[in-house]
N, C-alpha and C positions, 0 to 999 in steps of 0.2 A: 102581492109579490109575484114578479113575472119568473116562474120555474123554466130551465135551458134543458133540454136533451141532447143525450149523445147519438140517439138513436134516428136511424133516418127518417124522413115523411113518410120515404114511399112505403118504408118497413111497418110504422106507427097506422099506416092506413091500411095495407093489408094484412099485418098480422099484428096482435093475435085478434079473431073474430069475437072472443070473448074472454072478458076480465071478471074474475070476483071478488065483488068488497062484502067483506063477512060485516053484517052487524051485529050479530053474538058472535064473542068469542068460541072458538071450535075450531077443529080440522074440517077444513073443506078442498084438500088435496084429490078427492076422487070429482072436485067440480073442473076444476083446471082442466085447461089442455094438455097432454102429455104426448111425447114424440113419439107416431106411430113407426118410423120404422129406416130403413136406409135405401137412397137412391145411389147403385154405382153406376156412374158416366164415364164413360170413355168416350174421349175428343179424338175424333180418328181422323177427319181431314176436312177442309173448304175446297171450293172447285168455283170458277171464276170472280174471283174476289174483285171489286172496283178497285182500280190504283190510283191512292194519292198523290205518288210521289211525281216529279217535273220531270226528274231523271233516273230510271232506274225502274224499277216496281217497292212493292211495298215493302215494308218487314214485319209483316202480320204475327199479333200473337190474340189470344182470346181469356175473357174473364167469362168464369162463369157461376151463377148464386141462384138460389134459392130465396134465401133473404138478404138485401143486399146491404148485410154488416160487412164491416170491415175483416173478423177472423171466420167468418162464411162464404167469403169468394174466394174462388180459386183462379189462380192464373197459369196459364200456359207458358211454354219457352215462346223465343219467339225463334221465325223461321225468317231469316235472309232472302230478300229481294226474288219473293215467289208469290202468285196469286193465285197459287194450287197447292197450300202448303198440308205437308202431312203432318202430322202432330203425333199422333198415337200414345194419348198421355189419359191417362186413369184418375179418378177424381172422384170421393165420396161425401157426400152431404146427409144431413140428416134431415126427414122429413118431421115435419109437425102433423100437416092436416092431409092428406093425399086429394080432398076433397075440394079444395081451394086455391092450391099453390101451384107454382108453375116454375120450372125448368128456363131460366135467362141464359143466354150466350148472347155476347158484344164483343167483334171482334176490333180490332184497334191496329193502326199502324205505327211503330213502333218510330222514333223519334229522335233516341239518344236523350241527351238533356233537356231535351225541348218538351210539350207537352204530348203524349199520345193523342192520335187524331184519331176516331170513331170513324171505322171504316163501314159496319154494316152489324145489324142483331138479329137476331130470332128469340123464338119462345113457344114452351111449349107445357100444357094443362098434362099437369100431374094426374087428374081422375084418366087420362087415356092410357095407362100402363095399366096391364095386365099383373097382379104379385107374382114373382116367381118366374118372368117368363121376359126374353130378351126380347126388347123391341130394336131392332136397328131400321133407322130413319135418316134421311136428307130432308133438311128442313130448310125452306126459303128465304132467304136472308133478308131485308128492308132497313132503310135508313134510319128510322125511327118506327119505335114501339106501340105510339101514339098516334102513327097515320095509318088508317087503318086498308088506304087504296092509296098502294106503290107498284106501280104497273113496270114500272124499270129495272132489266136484269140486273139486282146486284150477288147474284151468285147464290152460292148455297152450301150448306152447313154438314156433317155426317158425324149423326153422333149412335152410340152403342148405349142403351141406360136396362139398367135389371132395378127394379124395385121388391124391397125384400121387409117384407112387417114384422118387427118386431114378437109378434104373437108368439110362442113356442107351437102351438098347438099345426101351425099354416104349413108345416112338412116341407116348404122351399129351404132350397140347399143355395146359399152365397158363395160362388164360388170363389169369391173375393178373402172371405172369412178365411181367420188361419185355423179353423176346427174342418175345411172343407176336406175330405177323402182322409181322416185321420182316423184310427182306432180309436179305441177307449184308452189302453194305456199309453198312447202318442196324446192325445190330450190331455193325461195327468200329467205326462214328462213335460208337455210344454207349459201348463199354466203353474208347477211347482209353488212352493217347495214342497216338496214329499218327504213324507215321517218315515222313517225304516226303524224298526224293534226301540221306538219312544225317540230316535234322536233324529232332527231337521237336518234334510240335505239339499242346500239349496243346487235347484236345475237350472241352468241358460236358459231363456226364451229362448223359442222357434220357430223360425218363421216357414210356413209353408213356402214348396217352391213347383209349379204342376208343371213337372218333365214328360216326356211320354214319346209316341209315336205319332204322325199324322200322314194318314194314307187318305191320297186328294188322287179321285176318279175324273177325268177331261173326257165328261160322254159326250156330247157337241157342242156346236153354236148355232145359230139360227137368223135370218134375216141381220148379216152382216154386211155394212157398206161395199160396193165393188168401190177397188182401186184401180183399175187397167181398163183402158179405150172399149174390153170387148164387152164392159158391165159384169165381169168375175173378178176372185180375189184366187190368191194360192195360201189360205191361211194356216199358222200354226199358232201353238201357246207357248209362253214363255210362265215358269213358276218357281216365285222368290221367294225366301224368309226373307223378312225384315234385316232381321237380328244379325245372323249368321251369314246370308247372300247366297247362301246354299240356292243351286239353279238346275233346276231337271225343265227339259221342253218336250214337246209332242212331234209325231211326224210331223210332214205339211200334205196338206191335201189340195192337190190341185185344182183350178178352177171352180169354184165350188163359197157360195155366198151361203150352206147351211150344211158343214161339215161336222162328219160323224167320227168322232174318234178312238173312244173308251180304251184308253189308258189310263195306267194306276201307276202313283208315283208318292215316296214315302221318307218324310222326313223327320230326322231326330229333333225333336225341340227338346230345348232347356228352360224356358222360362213360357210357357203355355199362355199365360193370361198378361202379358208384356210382349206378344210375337207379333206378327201379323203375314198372312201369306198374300203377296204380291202375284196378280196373275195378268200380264199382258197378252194383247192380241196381234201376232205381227202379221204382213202379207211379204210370202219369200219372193224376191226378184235374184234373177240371174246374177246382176248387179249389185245386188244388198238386199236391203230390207226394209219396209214402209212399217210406219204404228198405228196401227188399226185405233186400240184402247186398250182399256183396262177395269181391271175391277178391285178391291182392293177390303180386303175380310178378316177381321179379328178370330180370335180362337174359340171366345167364350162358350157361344151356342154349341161348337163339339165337343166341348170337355163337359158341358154340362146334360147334354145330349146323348152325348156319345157317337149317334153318326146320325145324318142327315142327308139327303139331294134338294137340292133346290135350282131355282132359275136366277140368275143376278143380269140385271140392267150392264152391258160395258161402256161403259161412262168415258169421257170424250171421243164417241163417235157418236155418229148421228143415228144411228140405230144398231140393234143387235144385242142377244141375251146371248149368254153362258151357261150351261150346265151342269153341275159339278156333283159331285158323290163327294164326303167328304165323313172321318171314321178315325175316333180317337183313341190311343189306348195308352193309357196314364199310367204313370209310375211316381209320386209323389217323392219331394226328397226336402230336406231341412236346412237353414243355416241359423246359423247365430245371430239375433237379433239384435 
């Protein structure tokens, strides 16, 4: 008798690595494989995406799995005739093995009725996360998974991932989790119902929501493209919430391709781990204004940090890093679930 699966090839070949057929009866639960833990992704943007379309550009959106079942992938919005689309969409999986499995994105242009056309994929091996600890990465997009030598730009991928193990024992803090920055009794109130003198009263869930402050330092930039005949720029920065559009900028500093600025500029967020700070690089003319680049930074690593300085690549120029000091200070707040 020929037996049918629902479950995919690719799924049935790489997971799971090991089955047990008991031949005495018995619990053999502690032989099984059991899910170590959870991976959260954040799909934060692609950057020169190949365009399918004849007329227009694409309408890119992306799936992305672990195992690729059907209630295991996760999809994206899509984004409107863009090949630098921003996404900033939050996405949790559950891992099995950290040791085996890998992280797929495929991203797709979007079709209408018609079928999705396969724009470009990546992937990336689960054993390279650190537990506990944000990796944010640009990963190199390829036409297929299978060719292992794709020498042709087809863009590239920016994703945010925390891998967080299950263990109690591992002291990483998910900041995704709604137990994240809550007391003791903010966690009785939320997981209820709570007995008061013998009688149940039932509590609403709560959903955590990390509001706070974020104070963003603009110490300099460095080796920044000249725009102007004399090989200098007059640059300054522009810096956006996502969410809100809330826009504070910097002087400008004339002619000057590695300017030093150290300003501090400090904004209210509401929803911390759904924001994102937009930081453009513009060059001031008489005339206007020329776009240097940009850089473009989720919130997670400060809320979980607390504050940090680092260097960031500014991504559509052809050279030049950024600076930043960057310093959170959270105020948690609830809603009804």
């Amino acid at each position: 008798m020929l037996l049918r699966s629902s479950v995919p090839v690719e799924d049935s070949i790489t997971w799971p690595v090991r089955k047990v057929f008991p031949i005495i009866p018995g619990d053999y639960s502690d032989l099984e494989l059991k899910p170590m833990g959870t991976l959260e992704v954040k799909l934060v943007q692609a950057h020169g995406l190949t365009n399918k379309d004849l007329i227009g550009k694409s309408d890119p959106f992306a799936k992305l799995y672990i195992r690729p079942l059907h209630n295991r992938t996760k999809t994206s919005k899509v984004i409107d005739n863009d090949l630098n689309p921003v996404w900033n969409e939050h996405f949790e999986f559950e891992v099995d093995d950290i040791s085996t499995q890998h992280l797929t994105v495929k991203i797709y242009d979007d079709d209408g009725l018609q079928v999705s056309e396969l724009i470009s994929c990546a992937q990336l091996k689960l054993s390279e996360l650190v537990p506990g600890k944000i990796k944010d990465v640009w990963l190199k997009l390829v036409k297929d998974l299978d060719i292992h030598r794709d020498n042709k730009d087809r863009g590239k991928v920016h994703l945010e991932l925390l891998y967080c193990p299950y263990s109690v024992e591992n002291g990483f803090a998910n900041p995704y989790s709604s137990n994240f920055m809550m007391t003791s009794l903010e966690k009785v109130l939320k997981t209820g119902p709570l007995v008061v003198n013998g009688e149940r009263v039932d509590i609403k869930r709560k959903t955590v929501i990390v509001r706070g402050v974020l104070s963003v330092t603009v110490i300099s930039a460095e080796d920044l493209p000249p725009t102007d005949l004399m090989g200098k720029a007059d640059p300054f920065v522009v810096l956006t919430m996502k969410k809100t559009g809330t826009r504070n900028k910097t002087r400008v500093v004339n002619e000057n391709l590695n300017p030093i600025w150290n300003q501090t500029f400090d904004f209210v967020v509401e929803d911390g781990l759904h924001d994102m700070l937009i930081v453009e690089v513009w060059d001031h003319d008489t005339f206007g204004k020329d776009f240097m680049g940009r850089c473009i930074l989720t919130l997670t690593r400060v809320i979980l940090e607390g504050e940090y300085k680092d260097s960031f690549q500014v991504d559509e120029a052809k050279s030049g890093k950024l600076t930043l000091n960057l310093k959170w200070s959270g105020q948690p707040i609830y809603r009804n679930s």
